[in-house]
VEXNU-105691 format. One record per atom (N, C-alpha, C, O): residue number from 1; atom name; x, y, z. Coordinates in nm, 2 decimals. Layout:
<atoms>
[atom NUM,"CA",[X,Y,Z]] ...
</atoms>
This chain:
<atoms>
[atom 1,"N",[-1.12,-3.13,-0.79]] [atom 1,"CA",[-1.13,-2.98,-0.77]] [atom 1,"C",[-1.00,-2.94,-0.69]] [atom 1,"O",[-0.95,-3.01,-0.60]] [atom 2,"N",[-0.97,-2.84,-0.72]] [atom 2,"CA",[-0.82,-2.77,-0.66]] [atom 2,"C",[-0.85,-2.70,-0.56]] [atom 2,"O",[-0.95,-2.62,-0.55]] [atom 3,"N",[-0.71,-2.73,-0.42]] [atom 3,"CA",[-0.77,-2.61,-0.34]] [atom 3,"C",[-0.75,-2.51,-0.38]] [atom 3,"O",[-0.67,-2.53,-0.47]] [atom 4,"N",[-0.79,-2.36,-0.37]] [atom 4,"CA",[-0.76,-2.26,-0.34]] [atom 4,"C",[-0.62,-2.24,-0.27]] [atom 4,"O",[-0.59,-2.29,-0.16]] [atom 5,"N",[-0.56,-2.17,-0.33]] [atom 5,"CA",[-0.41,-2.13,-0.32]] [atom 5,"C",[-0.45,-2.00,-0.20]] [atom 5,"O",[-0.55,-1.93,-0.21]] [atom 6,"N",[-0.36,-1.98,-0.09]] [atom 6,"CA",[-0.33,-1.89,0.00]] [atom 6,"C",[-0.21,-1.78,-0.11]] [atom 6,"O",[-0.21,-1.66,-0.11]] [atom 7,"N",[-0.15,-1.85,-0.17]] [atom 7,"CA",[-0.07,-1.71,-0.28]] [atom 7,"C",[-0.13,-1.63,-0.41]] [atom 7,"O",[-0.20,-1.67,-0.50]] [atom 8,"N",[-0.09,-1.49,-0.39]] [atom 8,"CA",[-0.11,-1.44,-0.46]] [atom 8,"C",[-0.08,-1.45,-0.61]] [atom 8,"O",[0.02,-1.51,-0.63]] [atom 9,"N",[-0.18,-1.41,-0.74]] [atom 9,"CA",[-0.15,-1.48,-0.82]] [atom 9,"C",[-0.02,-1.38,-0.91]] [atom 9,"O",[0.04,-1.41,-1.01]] [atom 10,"N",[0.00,-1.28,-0.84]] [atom 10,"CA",[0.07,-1.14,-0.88]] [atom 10,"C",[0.22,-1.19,-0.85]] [atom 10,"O",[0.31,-1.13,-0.91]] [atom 11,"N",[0.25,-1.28,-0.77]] [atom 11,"CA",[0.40,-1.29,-0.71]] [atom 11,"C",[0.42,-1.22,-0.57]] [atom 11,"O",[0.54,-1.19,-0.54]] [atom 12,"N",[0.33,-1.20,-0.51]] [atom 12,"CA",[0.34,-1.10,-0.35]] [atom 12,"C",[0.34,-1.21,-0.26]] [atom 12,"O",[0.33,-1.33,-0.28]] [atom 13,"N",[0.36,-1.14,-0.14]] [atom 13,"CA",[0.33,-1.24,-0.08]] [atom 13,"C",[0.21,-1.34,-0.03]] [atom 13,"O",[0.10,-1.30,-0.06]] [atom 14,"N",[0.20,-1.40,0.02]] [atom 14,"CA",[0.08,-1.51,0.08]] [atom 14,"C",[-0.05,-1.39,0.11]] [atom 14,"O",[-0.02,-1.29,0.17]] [atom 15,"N",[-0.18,-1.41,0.06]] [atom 15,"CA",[-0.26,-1.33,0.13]] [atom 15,"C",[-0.30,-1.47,0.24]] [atom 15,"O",[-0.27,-1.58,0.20]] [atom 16,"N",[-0.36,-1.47,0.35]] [atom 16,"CA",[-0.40,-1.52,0.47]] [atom 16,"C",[-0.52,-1.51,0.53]] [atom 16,"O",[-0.54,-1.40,0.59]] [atom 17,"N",[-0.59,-1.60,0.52]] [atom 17,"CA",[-0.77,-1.55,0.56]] [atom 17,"C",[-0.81,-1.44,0.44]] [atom 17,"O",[-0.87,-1.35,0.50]] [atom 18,"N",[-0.81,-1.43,0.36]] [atom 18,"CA",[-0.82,-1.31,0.24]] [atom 18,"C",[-0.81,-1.16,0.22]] [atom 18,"O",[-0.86,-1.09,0.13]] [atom 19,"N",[-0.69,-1.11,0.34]] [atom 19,"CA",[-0.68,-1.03,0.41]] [atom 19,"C",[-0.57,-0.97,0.39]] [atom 19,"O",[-0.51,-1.04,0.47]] [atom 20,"N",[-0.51,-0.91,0.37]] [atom 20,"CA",[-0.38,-0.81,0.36]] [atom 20,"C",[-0.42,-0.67,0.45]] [atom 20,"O",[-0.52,-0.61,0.47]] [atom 21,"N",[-0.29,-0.65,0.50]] [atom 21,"CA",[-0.29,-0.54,0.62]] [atom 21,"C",[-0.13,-0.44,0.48]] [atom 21,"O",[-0.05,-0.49,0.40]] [atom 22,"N",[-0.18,-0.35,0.50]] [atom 22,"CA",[-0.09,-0.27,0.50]] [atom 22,"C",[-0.09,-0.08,0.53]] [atom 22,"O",[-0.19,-0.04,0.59]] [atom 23,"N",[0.01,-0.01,0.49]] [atom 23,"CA",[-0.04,0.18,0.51]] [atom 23,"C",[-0.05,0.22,0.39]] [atom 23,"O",[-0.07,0.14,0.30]] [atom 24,"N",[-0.03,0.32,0.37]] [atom 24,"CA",[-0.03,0.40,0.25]] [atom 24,"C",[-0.01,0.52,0.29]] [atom 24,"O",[-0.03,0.57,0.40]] [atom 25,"N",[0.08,0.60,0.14]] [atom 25,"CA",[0.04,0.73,0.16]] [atom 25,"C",[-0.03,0.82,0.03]] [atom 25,"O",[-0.02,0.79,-0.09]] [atom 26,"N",[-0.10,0.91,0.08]] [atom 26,"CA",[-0.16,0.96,-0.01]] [atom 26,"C",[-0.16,1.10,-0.05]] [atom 26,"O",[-0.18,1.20,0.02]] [atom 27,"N",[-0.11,1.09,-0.20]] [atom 27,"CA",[-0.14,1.29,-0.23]] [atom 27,"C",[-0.21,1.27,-0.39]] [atom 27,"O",[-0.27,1.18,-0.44]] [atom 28,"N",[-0.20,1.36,-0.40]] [atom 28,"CA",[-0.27,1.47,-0.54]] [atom 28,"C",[-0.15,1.44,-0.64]] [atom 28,"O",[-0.19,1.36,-0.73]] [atom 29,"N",[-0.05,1.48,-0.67]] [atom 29,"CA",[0.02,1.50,-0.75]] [atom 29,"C",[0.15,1.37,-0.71]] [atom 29,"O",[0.21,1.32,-0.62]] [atom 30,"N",[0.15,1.37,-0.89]] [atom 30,"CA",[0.24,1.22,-0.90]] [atom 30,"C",[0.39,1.26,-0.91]] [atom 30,"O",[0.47,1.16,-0.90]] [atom 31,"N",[0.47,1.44,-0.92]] [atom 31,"CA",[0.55,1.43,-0.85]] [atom 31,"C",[0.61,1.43,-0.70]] [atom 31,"O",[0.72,1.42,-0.66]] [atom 32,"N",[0.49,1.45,-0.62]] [atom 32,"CA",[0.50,1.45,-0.50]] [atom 32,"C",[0.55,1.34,-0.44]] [atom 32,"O",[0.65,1.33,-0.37]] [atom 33,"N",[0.42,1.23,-0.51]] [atom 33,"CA",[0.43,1.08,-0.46]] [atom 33,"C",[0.60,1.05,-0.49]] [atom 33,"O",[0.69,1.00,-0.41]] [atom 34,"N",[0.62,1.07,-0.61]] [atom 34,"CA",[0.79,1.01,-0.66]] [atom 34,"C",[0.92,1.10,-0.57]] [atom 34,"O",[1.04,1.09,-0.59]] [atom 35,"N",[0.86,1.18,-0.50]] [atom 35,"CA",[0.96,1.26,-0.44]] [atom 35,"C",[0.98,1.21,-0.31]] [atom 35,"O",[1.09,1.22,-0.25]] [atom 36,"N",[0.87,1.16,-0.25]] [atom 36,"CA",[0.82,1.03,-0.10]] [atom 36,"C",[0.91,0.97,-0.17]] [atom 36,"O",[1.02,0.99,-0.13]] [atom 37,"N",[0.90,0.88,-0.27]] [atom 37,"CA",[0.93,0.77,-0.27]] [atom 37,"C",[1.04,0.77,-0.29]] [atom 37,"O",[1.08,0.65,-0.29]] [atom 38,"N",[1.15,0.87,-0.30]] [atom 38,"CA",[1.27,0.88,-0.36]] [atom 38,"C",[1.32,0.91,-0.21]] [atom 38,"O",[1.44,0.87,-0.19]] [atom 39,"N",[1.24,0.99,-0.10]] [atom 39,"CA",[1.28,1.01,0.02]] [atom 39,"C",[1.28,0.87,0.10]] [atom 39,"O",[1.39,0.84,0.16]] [atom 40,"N",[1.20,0.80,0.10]] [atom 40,"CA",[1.20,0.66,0.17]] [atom 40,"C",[1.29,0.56,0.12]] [atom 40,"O",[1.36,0.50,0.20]] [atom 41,"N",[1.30,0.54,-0.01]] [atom 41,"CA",[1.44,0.48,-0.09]] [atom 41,"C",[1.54,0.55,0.02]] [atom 41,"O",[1.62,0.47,0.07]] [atom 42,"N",[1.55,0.64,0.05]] [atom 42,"CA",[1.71,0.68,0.09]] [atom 42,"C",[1.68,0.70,0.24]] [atom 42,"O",[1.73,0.79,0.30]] [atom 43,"N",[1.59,0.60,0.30]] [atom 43,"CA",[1.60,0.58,0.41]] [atom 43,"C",[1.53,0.62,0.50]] [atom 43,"O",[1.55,0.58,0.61]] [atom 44,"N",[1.41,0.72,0.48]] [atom 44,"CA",[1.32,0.81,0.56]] [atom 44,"C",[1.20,0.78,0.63]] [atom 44,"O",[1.10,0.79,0.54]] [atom 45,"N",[1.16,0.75,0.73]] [atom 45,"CA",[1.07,0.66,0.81]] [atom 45,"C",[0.96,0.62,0.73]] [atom 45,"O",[0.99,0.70,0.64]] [atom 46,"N",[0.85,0.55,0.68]] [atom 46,"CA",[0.69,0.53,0.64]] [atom 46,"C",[0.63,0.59,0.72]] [atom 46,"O",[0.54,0.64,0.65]] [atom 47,"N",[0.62,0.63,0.84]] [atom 47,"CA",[0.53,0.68,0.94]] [atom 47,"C",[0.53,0.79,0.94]] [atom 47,"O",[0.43,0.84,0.92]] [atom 48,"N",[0.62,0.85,0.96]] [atom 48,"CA",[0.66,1.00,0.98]] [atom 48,"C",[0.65,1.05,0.84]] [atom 48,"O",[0.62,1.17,0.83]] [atom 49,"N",[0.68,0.96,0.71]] [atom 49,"CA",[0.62,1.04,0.59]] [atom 49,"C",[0.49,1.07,0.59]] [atom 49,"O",[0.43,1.18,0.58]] [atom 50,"N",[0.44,0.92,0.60]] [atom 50,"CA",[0.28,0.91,0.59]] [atom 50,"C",[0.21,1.08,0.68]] [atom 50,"O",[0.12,1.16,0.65]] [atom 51,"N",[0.29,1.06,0.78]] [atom 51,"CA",[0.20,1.14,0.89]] [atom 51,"C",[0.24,1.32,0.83]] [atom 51,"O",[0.17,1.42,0.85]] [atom 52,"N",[0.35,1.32,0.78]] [atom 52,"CA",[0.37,1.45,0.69]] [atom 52,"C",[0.28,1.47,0.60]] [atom 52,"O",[0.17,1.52,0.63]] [atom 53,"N",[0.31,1.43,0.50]] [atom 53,"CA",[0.21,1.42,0.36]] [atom 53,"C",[0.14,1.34,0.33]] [atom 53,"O",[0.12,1.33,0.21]] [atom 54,"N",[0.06,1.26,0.40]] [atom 54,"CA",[-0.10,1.21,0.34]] [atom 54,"C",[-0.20,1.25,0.38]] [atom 54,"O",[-0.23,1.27,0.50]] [atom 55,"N",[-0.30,1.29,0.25]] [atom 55,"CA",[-0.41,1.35,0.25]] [atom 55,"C",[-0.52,1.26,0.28]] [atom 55,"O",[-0.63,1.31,0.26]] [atom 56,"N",[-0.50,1.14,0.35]] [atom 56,"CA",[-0.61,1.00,0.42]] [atom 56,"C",[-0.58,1.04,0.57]] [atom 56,"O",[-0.47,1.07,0.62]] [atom 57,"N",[-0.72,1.03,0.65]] [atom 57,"CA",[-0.73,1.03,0.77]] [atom 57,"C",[-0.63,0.90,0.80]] [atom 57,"O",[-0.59,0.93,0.91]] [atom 58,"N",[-0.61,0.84,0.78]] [atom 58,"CA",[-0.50,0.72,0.79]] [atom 58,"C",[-0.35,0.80,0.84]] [atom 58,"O",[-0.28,0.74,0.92]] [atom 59,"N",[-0.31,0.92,0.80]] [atom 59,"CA",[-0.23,0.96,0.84]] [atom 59,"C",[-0.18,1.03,0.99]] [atom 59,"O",[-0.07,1.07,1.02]] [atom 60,"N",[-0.30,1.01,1.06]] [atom 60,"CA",[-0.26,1.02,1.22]] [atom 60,"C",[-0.23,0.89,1.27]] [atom 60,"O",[-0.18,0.89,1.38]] [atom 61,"N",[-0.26,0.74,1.22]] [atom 61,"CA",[-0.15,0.64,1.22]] [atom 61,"C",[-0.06,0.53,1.18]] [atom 61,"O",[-0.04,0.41,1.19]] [atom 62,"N",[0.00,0.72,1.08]] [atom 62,"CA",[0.16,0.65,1.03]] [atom 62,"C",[0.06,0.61,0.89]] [atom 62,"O",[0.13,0.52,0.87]] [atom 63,"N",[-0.02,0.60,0.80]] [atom 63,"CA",[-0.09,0.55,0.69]] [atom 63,"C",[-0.13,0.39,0.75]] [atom 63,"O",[-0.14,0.29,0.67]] [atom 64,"N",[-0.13,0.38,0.82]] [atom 64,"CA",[-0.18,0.26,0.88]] [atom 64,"C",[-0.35,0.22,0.83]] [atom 64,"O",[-0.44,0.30,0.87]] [atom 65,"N",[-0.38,0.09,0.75]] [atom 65,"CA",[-0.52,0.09,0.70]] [atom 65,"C",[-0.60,-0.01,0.79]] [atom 65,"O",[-0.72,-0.02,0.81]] [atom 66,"N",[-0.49,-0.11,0.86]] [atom 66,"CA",[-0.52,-0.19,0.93]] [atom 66,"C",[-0.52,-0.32,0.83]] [atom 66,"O",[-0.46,-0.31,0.72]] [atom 67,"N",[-0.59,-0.42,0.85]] [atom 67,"CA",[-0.66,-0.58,0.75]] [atom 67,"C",[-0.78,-0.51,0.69]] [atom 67,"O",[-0.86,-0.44,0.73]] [atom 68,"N",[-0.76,-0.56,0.56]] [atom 68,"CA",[-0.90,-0.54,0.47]] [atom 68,"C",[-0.86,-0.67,0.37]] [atom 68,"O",[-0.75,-0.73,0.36]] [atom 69,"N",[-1.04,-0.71,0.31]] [atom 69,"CA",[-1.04,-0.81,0.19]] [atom 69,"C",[-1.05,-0.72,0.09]] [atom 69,"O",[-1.07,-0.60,0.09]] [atom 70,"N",[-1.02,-0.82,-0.04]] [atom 70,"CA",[-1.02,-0.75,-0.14]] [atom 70,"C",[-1.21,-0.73,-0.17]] [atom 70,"O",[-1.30,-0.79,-0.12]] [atom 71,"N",[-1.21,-0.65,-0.24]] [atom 71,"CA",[-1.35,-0.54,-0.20]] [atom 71,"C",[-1.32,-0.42,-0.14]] [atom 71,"O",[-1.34,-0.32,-0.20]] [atom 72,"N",[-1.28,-0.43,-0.04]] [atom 72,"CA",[-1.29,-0.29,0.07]] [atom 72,"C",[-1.16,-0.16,0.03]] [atom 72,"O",[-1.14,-0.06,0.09]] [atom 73,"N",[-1.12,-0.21,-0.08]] [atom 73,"CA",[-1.06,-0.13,-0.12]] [atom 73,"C",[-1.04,-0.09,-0.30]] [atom 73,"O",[-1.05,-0.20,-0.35]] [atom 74,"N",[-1.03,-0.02,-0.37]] [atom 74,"CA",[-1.03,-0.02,-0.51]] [atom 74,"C",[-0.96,-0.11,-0.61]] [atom 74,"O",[-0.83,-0.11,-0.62]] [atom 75,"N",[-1.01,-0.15,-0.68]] [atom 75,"CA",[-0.89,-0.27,-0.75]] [atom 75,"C",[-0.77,-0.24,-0.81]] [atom 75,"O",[-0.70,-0.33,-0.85]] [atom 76,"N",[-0.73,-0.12,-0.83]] [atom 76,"CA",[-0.59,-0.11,-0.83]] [atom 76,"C",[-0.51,-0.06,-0.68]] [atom 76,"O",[-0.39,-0.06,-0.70]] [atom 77,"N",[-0.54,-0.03,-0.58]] [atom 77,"CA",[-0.50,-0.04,-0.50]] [atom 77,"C",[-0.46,-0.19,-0.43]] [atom 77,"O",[-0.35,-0.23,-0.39]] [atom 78,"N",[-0.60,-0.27,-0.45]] [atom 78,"CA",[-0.57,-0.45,-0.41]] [atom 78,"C",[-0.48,-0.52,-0.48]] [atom 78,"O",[-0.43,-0.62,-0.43]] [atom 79,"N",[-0.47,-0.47,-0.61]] [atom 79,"CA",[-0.37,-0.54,-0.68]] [atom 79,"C",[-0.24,-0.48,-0.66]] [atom 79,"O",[-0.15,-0.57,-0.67]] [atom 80,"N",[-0.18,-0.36,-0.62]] [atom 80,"CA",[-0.09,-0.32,-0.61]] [atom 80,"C",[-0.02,-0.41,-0.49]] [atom 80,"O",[0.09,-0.47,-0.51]] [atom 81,"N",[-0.10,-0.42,-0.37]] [atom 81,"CA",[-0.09,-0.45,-0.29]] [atom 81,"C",[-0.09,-0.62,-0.28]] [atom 81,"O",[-0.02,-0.68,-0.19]] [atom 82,"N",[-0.16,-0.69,-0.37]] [atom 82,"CA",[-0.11,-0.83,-0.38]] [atom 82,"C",[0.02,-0.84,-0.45]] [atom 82,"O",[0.08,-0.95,-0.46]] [atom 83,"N",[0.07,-0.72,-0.51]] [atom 83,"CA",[0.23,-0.76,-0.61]] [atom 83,"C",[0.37,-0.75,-0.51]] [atom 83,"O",[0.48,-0.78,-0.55]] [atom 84,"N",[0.32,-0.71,-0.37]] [atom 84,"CA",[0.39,-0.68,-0.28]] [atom 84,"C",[0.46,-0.80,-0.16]] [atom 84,"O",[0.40,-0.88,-0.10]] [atom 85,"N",[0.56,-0.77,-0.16]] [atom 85,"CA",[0.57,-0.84,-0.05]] [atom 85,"C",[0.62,-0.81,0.11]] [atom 85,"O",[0.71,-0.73,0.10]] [atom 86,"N",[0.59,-0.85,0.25]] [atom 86,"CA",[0.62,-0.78,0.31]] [atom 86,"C",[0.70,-0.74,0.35]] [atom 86,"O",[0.81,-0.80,0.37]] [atom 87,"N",[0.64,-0.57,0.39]] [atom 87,"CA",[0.78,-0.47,0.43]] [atom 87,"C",[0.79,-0.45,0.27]] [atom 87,"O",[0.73,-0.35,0.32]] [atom 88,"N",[0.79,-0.44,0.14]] [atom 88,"CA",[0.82,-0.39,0.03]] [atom 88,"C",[0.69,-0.26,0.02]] [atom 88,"O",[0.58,-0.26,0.08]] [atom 89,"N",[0.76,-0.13,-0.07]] [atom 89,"CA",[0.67,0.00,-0.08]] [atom 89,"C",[0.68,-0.03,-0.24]] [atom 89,"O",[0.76,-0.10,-0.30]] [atom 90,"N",[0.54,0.05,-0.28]] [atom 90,"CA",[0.51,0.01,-0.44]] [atom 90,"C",[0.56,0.15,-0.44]] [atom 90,"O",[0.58,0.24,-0.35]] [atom 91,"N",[0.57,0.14,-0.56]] [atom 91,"CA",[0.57,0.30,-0.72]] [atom 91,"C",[0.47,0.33,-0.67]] [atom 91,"O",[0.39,0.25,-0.61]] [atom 92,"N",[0.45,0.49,-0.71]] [atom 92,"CA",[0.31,0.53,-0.68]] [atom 92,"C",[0.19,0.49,-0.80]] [atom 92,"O",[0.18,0.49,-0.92]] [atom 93,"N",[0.10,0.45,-0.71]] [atom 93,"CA",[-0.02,0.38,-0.79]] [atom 93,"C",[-0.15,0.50,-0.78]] [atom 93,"O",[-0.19,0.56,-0.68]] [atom 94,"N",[-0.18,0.50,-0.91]] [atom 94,"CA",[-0.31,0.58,-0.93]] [atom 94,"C",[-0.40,0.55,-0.91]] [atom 94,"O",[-0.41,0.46,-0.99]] [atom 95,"N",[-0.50,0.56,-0.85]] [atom 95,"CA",[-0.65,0.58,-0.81]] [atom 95,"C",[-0.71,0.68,-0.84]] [atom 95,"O",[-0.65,0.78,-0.87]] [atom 96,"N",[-0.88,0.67,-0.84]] [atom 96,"CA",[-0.95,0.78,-0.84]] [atom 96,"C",[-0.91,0.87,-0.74]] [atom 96,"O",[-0.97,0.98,-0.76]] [atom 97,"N",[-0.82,0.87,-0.59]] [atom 97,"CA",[-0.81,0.94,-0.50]] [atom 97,"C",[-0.68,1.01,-0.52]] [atom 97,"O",[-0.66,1.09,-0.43]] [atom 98,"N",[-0.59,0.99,-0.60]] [atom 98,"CA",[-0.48,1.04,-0.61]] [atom 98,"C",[-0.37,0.96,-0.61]] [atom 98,"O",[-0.42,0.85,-0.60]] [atom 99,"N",[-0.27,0.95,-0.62]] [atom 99,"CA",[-0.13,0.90,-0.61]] [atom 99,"C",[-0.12,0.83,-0.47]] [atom 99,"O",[-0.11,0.91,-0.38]] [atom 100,"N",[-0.11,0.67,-0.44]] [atom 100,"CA",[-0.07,0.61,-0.32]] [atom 100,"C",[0.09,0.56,-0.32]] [atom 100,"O",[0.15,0.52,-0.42]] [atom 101,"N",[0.13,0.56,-0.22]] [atom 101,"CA",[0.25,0.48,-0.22]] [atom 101,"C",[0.24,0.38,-0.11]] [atom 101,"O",[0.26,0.43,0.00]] [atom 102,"N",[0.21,0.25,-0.11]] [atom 102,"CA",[0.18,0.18,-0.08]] [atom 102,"C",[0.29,0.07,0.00]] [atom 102,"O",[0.37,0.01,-0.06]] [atom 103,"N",[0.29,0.06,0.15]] [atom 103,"CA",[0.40,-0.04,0.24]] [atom 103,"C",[0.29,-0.13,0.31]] [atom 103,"O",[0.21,-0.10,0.41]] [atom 104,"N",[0.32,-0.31,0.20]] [atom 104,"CA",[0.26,-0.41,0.27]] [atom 104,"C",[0.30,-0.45,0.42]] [atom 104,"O",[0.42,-0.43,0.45]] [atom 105,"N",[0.23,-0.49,0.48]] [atom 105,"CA",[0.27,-0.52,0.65]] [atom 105,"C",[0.24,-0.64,0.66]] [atom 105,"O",[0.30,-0.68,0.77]] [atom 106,"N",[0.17,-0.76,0.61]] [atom 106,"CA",[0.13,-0.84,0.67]] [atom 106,"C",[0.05,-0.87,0.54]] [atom 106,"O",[-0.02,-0.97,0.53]] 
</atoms>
């Protein structure tokens, strides 16, 4: 029997204890999210966006979600987030909650 791999099977980096930490941000509309995302490309804090424009109570810190397993979050958000590596921001990913733009931390 094989161990269990600590790597993701997506190419992201290591999940650890089954656990990924990362923020997010969150809106409604998918040009909004690509207009973040085109502001952070050219250099614009994660926190201070997050804390601008996300519609998640997470945005008073910085989109900060803290550690979650997969479960505690929606499976395209966990998968986004296992394709990541850290410090990398995803494309905006769709959910039933709207448009995320997603920065792994850990």
């Amino acid at each position: 029997m094989r161990k269990p791999s600590n790597k993701s099977r997506a190419g992201g980096a290591p999940i650890r204890n089954g656990k990924i930490k990362a923020s997010h941000i969150l809106v409604k509309k998918l040009s909004l999210a690509q207009q973040i995302r085109d502001e952070l490309d050219a250099g614009a804090d994660f926190a201070e966006m997050a804390r601008k424009y996300s519609e998640c109570p997470s945005k008073k810190k910085g989109g900060n979600l803290g550690e979650f397993p997969k479960g505690k979050m929606v499976d395209a958000f966990w998968n986004a987030c296992t394709r990541l590596q850290i410090n990398q921001i995803s494309e905006p990913v769709k959910t039933q909650f709207g448009y995320h733009i997603i920065k792994r931390t850990k």
